[in-house]
N, C-alpha and C positions, 0 to 999 in steps of 0.2 A: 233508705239511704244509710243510716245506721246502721242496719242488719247488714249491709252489703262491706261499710269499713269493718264490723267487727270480723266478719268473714275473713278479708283480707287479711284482718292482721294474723288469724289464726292460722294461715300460711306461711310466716314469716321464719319462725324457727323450724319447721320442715323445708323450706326452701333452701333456707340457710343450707341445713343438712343433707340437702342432695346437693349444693353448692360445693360441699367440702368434699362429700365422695368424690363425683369428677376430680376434683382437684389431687385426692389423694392417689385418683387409678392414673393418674397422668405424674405422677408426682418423680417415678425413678427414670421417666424418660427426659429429665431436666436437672438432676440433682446429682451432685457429690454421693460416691458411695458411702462414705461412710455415716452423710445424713439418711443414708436405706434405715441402715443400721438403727443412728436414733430415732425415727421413728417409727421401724418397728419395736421397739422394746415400749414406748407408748402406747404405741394399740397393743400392746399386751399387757400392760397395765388398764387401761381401755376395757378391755373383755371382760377382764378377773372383775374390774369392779364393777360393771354392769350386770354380770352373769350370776356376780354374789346377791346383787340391790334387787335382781329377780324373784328372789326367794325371802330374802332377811327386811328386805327393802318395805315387802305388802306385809309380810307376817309379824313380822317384829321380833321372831328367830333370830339370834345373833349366831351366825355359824364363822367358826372358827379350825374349819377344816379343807380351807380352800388351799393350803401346801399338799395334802395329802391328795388330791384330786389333778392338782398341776403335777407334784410328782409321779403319777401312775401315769401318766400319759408321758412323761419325758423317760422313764424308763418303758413303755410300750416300744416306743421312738430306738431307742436302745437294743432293745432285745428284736426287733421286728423289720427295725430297717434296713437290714440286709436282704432281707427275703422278700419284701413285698412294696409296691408301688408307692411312693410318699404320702398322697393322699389317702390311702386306703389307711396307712400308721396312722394317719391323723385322726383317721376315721375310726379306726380300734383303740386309738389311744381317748377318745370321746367315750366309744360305749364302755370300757371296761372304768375308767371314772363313775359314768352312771351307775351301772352295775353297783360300785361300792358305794356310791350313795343312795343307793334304794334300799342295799341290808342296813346300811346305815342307819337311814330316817327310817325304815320298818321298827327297830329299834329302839330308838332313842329318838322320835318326834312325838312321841306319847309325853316323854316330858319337856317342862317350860322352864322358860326362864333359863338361870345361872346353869340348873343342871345340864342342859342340852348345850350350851356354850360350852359348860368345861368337857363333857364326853367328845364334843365335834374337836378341842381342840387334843386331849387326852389319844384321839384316835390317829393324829398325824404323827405324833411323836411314839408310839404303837409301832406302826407301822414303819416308821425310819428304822426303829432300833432292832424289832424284827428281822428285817431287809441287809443293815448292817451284820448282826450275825449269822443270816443266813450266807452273804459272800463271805465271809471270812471265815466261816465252818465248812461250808464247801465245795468255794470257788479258791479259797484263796486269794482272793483277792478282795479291794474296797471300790467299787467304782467300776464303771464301763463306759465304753469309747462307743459314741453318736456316730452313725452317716453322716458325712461332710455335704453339705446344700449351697447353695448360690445365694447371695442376700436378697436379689430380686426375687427369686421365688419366694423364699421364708417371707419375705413383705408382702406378696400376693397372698399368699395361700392367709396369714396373716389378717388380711384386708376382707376375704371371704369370710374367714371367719366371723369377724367383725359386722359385716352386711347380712349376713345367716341370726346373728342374735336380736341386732336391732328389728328385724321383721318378725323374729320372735317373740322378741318382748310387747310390741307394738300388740302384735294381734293377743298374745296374752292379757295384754293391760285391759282390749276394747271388748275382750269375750267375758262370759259368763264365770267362766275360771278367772278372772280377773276381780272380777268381782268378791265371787268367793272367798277370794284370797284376802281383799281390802277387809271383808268381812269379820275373817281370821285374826286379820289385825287390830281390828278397833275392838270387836268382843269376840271373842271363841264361843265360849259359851254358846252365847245368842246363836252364833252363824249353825251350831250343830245344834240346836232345839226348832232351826230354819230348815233343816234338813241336810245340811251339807254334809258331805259325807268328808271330815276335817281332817282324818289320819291319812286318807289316800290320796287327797287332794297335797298333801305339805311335802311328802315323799316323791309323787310324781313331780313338783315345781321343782324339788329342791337336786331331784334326777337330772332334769335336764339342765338346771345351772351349772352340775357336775361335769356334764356335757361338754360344755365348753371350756368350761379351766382345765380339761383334760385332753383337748384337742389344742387346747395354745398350748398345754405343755409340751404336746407332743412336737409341735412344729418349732418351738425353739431351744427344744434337746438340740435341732441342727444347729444349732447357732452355735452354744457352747462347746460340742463334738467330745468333750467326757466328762461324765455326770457320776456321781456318789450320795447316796444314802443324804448327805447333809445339806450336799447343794441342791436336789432334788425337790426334799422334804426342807426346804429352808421356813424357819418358825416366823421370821419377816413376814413372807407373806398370806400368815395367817389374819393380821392387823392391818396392811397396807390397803384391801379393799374397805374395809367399813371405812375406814378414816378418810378416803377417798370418796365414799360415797357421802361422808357427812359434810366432807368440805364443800363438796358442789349441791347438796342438797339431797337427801336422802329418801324421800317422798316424791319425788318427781323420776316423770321420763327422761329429763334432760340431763340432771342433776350429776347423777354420774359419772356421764361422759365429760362435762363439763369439768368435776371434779377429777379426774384424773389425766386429765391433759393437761390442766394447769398445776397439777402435784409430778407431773412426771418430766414437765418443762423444766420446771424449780430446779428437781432433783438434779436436770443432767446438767442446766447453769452454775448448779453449788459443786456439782462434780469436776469441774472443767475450769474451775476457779482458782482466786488462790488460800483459800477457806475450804478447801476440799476435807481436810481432817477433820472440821465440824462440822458437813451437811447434813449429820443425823440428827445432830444437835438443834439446828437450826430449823430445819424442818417439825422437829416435835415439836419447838415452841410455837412455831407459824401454827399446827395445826390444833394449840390447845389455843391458841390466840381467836383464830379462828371458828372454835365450838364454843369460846365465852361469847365472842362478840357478832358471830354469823352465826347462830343456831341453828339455823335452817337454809342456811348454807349460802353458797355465791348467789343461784339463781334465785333466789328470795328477794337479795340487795338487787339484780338484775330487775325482778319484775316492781320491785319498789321504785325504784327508779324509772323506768318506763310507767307506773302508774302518776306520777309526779309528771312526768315528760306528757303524758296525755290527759294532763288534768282528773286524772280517777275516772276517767271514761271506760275508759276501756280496760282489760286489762291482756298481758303479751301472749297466753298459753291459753 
């Protein structure tokens, strides 16, 4: 009988989550456009910090190169969406992301720590400024003009993206590379005198996290329809997924998602407000408030409170 409630409950936050999908793939046949709009820009906060928590989350790699990876796909978007299918952009705006993060972490996942932080972050602002005098030496120009898309689409395509990571994460977390990975995290050392083989393993994770901040960049280059060097490679959201993933919890599957639907609801609430001139402000403080006092983020306070709620029986994940 016991075995059979704890079963149960470990259904519950899965359930939940195919609760919200449905609700989400139903969601533009009932809503206000311009609620398409906000939430798509959520699940693209959504992706980046799951796609980051993929890699930084198991390893304990703080990478700081997730603008340069959204921006290569929002310039693929650019350069390609004239000529070829949407999904196919989104599709080359993914690999050619990987791609630069596989020289990337070939590179520079041999080192730890601070160093690999500042080279991941070092490499976005590279590449802007690169890019920048490349159009202005010669294109003459600063900036390029995006394919125009429909919002229901960019929300679809969007929302795919979104359901492609989470089934990737999942089987990642429950496979041997998952493992591996934890492994990496808690001692390196150990995990390569176990035999893993630890530079190949951190390059390929950290490839296909590229993956995806470089297919949502690509799909919402349509949004904005003309992009430059600074909106592109904006140094914002080099910082916005970790802090997202620490707010909802940085060590879990859920944690992420969690944390960035409620860092991105904030956001458009403080946006739309009349404190609009201080939501950066306010937001910072909320999330240093929130790493003194949630260390381990929302879903920590969530399962502490359900362990309270069920007597210490059981617990929610």
């Amino acid at each position: 009988m016991k075995n059979l409630f704890a079963d149960k409950k470990k259904l519950i936050i899965p359930g939940i989550i195919v609760l919200i999908m449905i609700f989400l793939a139903v969601f533009p046949s009932f809503s206000a456009p311009y609620r398409i709009v906000w939430l798509s820009g959520i699940l693209c906060y959504v992706i980046l910090t799951i796609a980051w928590a993929l890699f930084s989350g198991s390893t304990g790699y703080i990478s700081l190169a997730t603008a340069a990876f959204y921006g290569v796909g929002m310039y693929t978007a650019a350069i390609l969406g004239n000529d070829f299918p949407l999904l196919v952009v989104v599709l080359f705006g993914g690999l050619l992301s990987m791609v630069l993060a596989a020289i990337a972490g070939a590179i520079t996942l041999r080192l730890r720590g601070i160093y690999f932080a500042i080279f991941t972050f070092g490499m976005v602002e590279l590449i802007k400024y690169i890019l920048l005098w490349y159009e202005i030496t010669f294109t003459g120009t600063r900036g390029r003009f995006v394919i125009v898309v429909d919002n229901q689409t960019i929300y679809y395509v969007m929302l795919g993206i979104l359901v492609l990571l989470l089934i990737t994460t999942l089987i990642l977390r429950r496979s041997r590379w998952g493992l591996a990975l934890q492994s990496i995290g808690d001692n390196e050392e150990a995990a390569y005198h176990m035999g893993v083989n630890v530079t190949a393993l951190k390059v390929s994770i950290f490839s296909i996290s590229a993956f995806f901040m470089g297919a949502v960049g690509a799909i919402m280059a349509t949004r904005v329809t003309y992009i430059d060097p600074y909106s592109a490679f904006d140094t914002i959201l080099n910082f916005l997924p970790p802090l997202m993933a620490i707010l909802g919890g940085i060590g879990t599957y859920y944690g992420p998602i969690l944390g960035a639907f409620v860092f991105a609801a904030i956001e458009e609430w403080l946006i739309t407000s009349s404190i609009a001139d201080y939501y950066r402000l306010i937001i910072g403080l909320a999330l240093l408030a929130a790493i003194l006092y949630m260390p381990k983020g929302i879903v920590d306070v969530i399962e502490k409170a359900w362990r309270h709620f069920s007597g210490g029986k059981h617990a929610l994940t």
